[in-house]
C-alpha positions in Angstrom: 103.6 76.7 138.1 100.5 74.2 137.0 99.9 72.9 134.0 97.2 74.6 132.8 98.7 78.3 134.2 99.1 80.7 131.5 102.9 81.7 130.9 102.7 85.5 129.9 105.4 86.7 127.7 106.4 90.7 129.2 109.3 92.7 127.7 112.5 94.0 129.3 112.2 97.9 127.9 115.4 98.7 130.0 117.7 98.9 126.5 114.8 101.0 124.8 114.3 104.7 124.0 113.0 106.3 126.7 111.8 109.8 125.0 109.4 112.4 125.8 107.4 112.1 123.1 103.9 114.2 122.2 101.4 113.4 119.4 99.4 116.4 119.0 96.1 116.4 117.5 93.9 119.4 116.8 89.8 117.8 117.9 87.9 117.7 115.1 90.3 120.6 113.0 88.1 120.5 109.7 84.9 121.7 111.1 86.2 123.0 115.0 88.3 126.3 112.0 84.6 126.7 110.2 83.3 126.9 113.7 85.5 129.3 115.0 85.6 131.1 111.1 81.3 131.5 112.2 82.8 132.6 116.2 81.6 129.6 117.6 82.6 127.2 120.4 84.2 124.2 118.6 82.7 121.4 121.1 79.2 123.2 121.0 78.8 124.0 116.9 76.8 121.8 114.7 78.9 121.6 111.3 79.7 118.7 109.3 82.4 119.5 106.6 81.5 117.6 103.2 82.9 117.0 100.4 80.6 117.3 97.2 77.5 118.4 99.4 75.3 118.3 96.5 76.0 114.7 96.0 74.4 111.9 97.6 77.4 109.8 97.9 79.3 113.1 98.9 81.5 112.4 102.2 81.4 113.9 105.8 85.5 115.1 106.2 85.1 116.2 109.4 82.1 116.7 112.0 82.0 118.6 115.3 81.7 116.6 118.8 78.4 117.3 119.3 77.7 116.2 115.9 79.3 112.8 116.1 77.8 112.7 119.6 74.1 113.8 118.4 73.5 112.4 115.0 76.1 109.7 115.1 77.8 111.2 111.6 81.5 111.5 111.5 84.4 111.0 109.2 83.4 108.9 106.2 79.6 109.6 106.3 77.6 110.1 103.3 75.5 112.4 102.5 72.1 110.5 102.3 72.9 109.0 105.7 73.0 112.8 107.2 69.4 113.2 109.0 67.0 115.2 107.2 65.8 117.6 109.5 68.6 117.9 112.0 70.7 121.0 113.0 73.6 119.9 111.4 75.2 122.7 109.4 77.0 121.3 106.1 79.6 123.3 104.8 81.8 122.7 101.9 85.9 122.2 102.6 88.1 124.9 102.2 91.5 123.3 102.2 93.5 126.3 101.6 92.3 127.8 105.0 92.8 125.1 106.7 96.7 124.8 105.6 96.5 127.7 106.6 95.7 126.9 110.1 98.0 124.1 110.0 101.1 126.2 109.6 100.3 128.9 112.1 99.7 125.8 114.5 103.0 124.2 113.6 104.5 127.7 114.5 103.6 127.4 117.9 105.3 123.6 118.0 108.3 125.0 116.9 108.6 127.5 120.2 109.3 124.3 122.2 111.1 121.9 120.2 113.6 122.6 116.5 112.6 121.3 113.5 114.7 118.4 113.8 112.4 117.2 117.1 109.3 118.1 115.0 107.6 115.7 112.5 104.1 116.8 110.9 102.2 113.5 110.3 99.2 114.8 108.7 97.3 117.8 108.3 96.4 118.0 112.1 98.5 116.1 113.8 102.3 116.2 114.9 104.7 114.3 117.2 106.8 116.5 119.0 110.3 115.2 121.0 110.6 117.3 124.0 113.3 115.5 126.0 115.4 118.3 125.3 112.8 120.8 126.2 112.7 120.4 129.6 115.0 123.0 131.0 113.5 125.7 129.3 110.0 125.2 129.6 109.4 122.6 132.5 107.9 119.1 132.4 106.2 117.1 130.0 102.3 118.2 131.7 103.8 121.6 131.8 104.7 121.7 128.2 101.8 120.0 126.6 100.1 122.4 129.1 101.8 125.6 127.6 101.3 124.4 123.8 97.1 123.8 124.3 96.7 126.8 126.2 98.3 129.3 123.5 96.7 127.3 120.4 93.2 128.1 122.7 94.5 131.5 122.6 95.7 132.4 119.4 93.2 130.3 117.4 90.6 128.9 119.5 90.7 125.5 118.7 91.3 122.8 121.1 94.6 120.3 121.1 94.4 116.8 122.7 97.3 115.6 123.8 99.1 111.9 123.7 101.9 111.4 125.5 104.7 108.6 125.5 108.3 106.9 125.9 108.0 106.7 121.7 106.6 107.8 119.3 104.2 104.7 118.8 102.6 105.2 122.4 102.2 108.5 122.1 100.2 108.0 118.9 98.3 105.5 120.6 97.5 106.9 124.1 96.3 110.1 121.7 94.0 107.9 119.5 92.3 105.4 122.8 92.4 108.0 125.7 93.6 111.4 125.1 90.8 112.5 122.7 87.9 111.3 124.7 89.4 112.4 128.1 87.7 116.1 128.8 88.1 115.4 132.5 91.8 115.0 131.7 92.4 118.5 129.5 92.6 115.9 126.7 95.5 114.3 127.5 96.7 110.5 128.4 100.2 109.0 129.1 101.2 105.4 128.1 104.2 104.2 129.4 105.9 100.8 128.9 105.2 99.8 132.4 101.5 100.4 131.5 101.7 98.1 128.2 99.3 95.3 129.9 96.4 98.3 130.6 96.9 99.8 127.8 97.3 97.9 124.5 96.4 94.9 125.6 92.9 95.8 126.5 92.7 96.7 122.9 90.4 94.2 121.7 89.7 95.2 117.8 93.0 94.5 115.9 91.6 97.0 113.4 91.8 100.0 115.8 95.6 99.4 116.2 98.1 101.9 114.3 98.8 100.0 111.5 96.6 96.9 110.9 93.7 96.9 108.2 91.3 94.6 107.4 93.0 92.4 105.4 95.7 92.2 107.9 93.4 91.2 110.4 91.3 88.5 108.6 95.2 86.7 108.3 96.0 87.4 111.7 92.8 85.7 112.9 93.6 82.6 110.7 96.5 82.3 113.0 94.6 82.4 116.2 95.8 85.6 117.2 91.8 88.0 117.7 93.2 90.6 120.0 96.6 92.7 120.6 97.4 90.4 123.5 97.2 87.3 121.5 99.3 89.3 119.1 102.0 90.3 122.1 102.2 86.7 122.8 102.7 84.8 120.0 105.9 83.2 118.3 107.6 86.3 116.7 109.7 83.8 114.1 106.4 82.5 113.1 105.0 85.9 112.4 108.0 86.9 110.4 107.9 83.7 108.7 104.2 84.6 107.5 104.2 88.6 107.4 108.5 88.9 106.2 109.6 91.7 108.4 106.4 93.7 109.1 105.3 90.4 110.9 108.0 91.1 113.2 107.0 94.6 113.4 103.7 94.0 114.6 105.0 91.8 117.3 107.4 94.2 119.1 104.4 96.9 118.5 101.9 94.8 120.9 104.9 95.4 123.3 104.6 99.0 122.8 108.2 98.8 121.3 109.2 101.7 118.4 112.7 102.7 118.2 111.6 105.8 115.5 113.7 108.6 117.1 112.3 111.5 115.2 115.7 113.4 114.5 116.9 110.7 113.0 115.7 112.0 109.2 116.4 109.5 106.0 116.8 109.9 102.3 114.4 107.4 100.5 116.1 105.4 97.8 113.0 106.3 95.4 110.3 108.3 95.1 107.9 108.5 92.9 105.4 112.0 91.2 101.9 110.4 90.9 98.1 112.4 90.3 95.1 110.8 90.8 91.7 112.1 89.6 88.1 110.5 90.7 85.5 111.7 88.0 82.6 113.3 88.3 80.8 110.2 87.4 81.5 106.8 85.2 83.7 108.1 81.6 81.7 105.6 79.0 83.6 107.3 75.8 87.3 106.3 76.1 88.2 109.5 74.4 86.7 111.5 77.0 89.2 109.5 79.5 92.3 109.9 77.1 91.7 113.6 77.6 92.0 113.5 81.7 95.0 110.8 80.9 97.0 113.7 79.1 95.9 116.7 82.1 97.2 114.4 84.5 100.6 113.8 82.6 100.7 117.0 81.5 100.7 118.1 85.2 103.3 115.3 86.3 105.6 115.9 83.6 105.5 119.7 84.5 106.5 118.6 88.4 109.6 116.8 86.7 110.9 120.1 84.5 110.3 122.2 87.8 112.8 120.0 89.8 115.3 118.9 87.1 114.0 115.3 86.9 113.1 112.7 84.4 111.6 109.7 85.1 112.2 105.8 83.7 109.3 104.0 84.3 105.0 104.9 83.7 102.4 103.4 85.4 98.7 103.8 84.1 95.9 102.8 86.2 92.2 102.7 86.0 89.4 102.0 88.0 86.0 100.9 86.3 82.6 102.1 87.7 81.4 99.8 90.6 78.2 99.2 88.5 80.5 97.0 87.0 82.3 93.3 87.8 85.3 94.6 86.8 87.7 96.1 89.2 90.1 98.2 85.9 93.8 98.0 85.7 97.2 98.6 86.4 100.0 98.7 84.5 103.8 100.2 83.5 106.6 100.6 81.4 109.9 101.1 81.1 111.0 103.9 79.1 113.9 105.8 78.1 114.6 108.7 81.0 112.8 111.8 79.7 110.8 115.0 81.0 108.9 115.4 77.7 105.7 116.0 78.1 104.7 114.9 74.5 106.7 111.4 75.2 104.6 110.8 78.5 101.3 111.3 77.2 102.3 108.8 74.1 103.0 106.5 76.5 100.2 106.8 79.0 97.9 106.7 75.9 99.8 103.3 74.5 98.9 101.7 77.7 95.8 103.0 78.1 94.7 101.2 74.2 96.6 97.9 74.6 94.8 97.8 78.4 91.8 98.8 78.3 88.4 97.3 78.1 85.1 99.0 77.1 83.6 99.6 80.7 82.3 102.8 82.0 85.9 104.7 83.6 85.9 106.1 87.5 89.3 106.4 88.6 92.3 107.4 86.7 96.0 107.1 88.4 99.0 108.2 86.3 102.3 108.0 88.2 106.1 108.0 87.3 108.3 106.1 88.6 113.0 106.0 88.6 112.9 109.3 89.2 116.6 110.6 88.7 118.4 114.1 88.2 117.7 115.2 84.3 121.2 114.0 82.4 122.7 115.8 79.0 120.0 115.1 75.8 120.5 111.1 74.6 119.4 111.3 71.7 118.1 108.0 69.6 118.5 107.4 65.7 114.7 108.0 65.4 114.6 111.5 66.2 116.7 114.9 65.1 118.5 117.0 67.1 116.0 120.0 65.9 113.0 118.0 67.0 114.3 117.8 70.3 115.6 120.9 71.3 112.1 121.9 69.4 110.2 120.1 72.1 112.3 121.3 75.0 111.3 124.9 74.0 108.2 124.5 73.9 107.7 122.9 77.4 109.7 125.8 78.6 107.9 128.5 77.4 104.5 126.1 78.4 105.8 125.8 81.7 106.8 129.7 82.3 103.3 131.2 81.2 101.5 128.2 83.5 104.1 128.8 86.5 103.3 133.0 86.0 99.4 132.8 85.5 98.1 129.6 86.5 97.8 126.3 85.2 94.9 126.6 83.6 96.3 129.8 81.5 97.0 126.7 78.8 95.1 124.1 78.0 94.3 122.3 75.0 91.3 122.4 73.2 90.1 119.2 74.2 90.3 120.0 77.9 87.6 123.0 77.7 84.9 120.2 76.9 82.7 119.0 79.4 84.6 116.0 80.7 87.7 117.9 80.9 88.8 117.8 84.5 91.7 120.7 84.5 89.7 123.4 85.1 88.2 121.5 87.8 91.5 120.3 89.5 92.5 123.8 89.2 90.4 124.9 91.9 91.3 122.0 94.4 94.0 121.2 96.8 94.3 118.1 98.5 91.4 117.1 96.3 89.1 119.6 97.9 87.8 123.0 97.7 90.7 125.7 98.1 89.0 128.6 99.1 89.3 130.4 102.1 86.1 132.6 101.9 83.3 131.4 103.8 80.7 129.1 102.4 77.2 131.0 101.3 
C-alpha cells in the first residue's frame, strides 16, 4: 500500500441485528387527508395546510407534491412567502381528523406485526419489525406491498416505504430514497453491505437523523464536513468531545443501531410540561401571570388524574424577538404536592424574582420528580382543615372540568382578552381540532 493511499475504515456487521425492519411514512399526510376529505388525488391537489392562515408569519404544516414541486413551499413556509396569485389552496389544520387518520392507519400495521413489533414515531410515520411476519404474509416487498395497497384502498392516501437491517437504515433509506422514488412504488432498501452508497454519499451532516446545526458547526471544527469523514474518524476522540452520543454518531455513519423495537423500557423520569406561544408580545406582566396559572392549572389537573405529585417547577419564558433578550429559565424544589393552589404560588414566585420588564412571547411551565401521590405530609404552617379544604376543592374542580370540558371553569381573569384557555381549549397538538371541513 503507498503512502499517500487512503486506508478506509469498513465495519464487520456479522455480530449485528439483522431485522426486517420498515419505516412507514404516509406522503405528505397533513394536506394528501384534506385532499382526499375534497375527493382529490393526493400527488395532483394543490393544498397547503397552515397554521394561523390569517397571519403573516403563520406556517405551512404540510403542502401537497405538486405544491412543493410548483411553488417551492413546504414544511416551515410562511405565509408572506406563499405566492400571491398561485393555485395553492390554504386550509387551516384539523388535528383531530388527522388522529383520526393516524389510528385507522396504525390499524392496518397491526394486521402484520403485534404491538410489541410496532413503534409509532410520529403522527405519520411508524417502524414496523416484520422478521416474524414472514410466514404468514410473504417477504419483505410482499409485505410492504400488501400494507400500501390496503392504506390506497381504505383511505386513499399513499405510503412510502423504507426498508432496513435496523431501525436506523430503514429510517434513513425512507427519508434519502423511498419518498422521492415513484418509479420504485415509493420504496428503497439499505442494507449494511450498501453503507458506502448509501450514507456515505450523504454530504450535508444536517440531513442525517439526528445531527442539528449546532452539532454540525462542532463536528466541522474537527475536520469531519461529511458522513464519511464522520465514519472514519477516531471514535475515542469523538466520545472524548461529544461523551457518549459522540460515540453514537460514529457507529451511526456505519449504519449500526442495535434498537430492537420489542425491547420496551421504563424511563427513570418523566416529566408533565404545557407550553403556550401567544398571540403576540404580553407587555403587562399581569396579563402573563394569568396564562402562568391556565397552564399550571392544566398540569396540576394531569397530576390528580394519574395519582402523581411532582417535586421540582420549572418556569420558562421567552421575550419577543423585537427584543436582545432571549427570557428565562428557571426551577425549584418543592415539597411533593398536586395542589393546584401551591403550583401556581410557585410558578408566580419565580416568575417576580425572574423576570424582567420585556414584552412576553413564550411561556413553558413544566414539573418535574414526578412520583406516585404519598399519604398528606403536613408542615407546621398549615392545618389539617386547610388541607383537606384544598383537596376538595380540586376534586370537585377536576370532576365538573373532566364531565363538561375544561373550559366549564375558569377564573375570572381568564375570560379577558389575553386569557389563552379558551383558546387552548380548541387545540390539540397546538392546532385546530376540528374535523369539519374548512369554509
Amino acid at each position: 500500500m503507498g503512502k499517500n493511499q487512503e486506508t478506509i475504515l469498513y465495519m464487520d456487521y456479522s455480530n449485528e441485528p439483522h431485522r426486517d425492519i420498515l419505516c412507514i411514512d404516509i406522503k405528505s399526510f397533513f394536506a394528501s387527508v384534506e385532499a382526499v376529505e375534497r375527493q382529490q388525488h393526493p400527488l395532483e391537489a394543490m393544498i397547503a395546510v397552515v397554521s394561523k392562515p390569517d397571519n403573516n408569519g403563520g406556517l405551512v404544516l404540510a403542502a401537497s407534491p405538486r405544491v412543493k414541486e410548483l411553488y417551492n413551499v413546504k414544511t416551515g413556509t410562511r405565509v408572506y412567502e406563499i405566492p400571491k396569485h398561485s393555485q395553492i389552496e390554504i386550509v387551516e389544520p384539523r388535528m383531530a381528523l388527522y388522529l383520526k387518520k393516524n389510528m385507522e392507519i396504525i390499524e392496518i400495521f397491526k394486521r402484520y406485526v403485534s404491538m410489541q413489533d410496532l413503534h409509532v414515531y410520529s403522527s405519520d410515520e411508524s417502524f414496523l419489525d416484520i422478521t416474524s411476519s414472514h410466514a404468514l404474509f410473504g417477504t419483505t416487498n410482499e409485505i410492504a406491498n400488501k400494507i400500501q395497497l390496503e392504506i390506497w384502498k381504505e383511505l386513499h392516501l399513499i405510503a412510502t416505504v423504507g426498508i432496513g437491517d435496523n431501525p436506523l437504515l430503514a429510517k434513513l433509506a425512507l427519508d434519502h430514497q423511498a419518498k422521492k422514488d415513484r418509479h420504485n412504488n415509493y420504496q428503497a432498501y439499505w442494507g449494511y453491505q450498501d453503507v458506502a452508497d448509501t450514507i456515505w454519499k450523504i454530504e450535508n451532516l444536517t440531513d442525517f437523523w439526528g445531527i442539528g446545526s449546532r452539532t454540525e458547526r462542532k463536528l466541522n471544527q474537527l475536520g469531519i464536513h461529511n458522513l464519511k469523514d464522520l465514519a472514519q474518524y477516531d471514535v475515542h476522540k469523538l466520545k472524548k468531545r461529544f461523551n457518549i452520543i459522540g460515540e453514537q454518531l460514529f457507529f451511526h455513519a456505519h449504519g449500526i443501531d442495535r434498537t430492537i423495537l420489542s425491547d420496551h423500557f421504563i424511563p427513570k423520569e418523566n416529566s408533565f410540561s404545557k407550553n403556550q406561544i401567544l398571540n403576540r408580545d404580553y407587555i403587562n406582566p399581569y396579563d402573563v401571570e394569568v396564562v402562568i396559572r391556565e397552564l399550571t392549572e392544566e398540569n396540576a389537573m394531569r397530576l390528580r388524574k394519574h395519582g402523581l405529585t411532582t417535586r421540582t417547577v420549572k418556569l420558562t419564558i421567552g421575550y419577543s424577538k423585537q427584543t436582545d433578550h432571549s427570557g428565562f429559565s428557571h426551577q425549584m424544589t418543592i415539597e411533593a404536592t398536586d395542589s393546584s393552589k401551591k403550583l401556581v404560588e410557585y410558578m408566580s414566585r419565580l416568575f417576580r424574582e425572574y423576570y424582567e420588564p420585556y414584552p412576553v412571547r413564550v411561556i413553558n411551565v413544566t414539573f418535574h420528580k414526578i412520583s406516585s401521590k404519598q399519604d398528606y405530609q403536613l408542615n407546621l404552617f398549615e392545618s389539617t382543615e386547610d388541607v383537606l379544604k384544598d383537596e376538595r376543592l380540586n376534586e370537585v374542580i377536576d370532576l365538573v372540568r373532566e364531565k363538561y370540558g375544561y373550559t366549564s371553569l375558569l377564573h375570572a381573569s381568564s375570560l379577558i382578552q389575553n386569557g389563552m384557555a379558551l383558546q387552548r381549549s380548541k387545540l390539540l397538538g397546538g392546532h385546530q381540532a376540528n374535523t369539519k371541513k374548512n369554509d
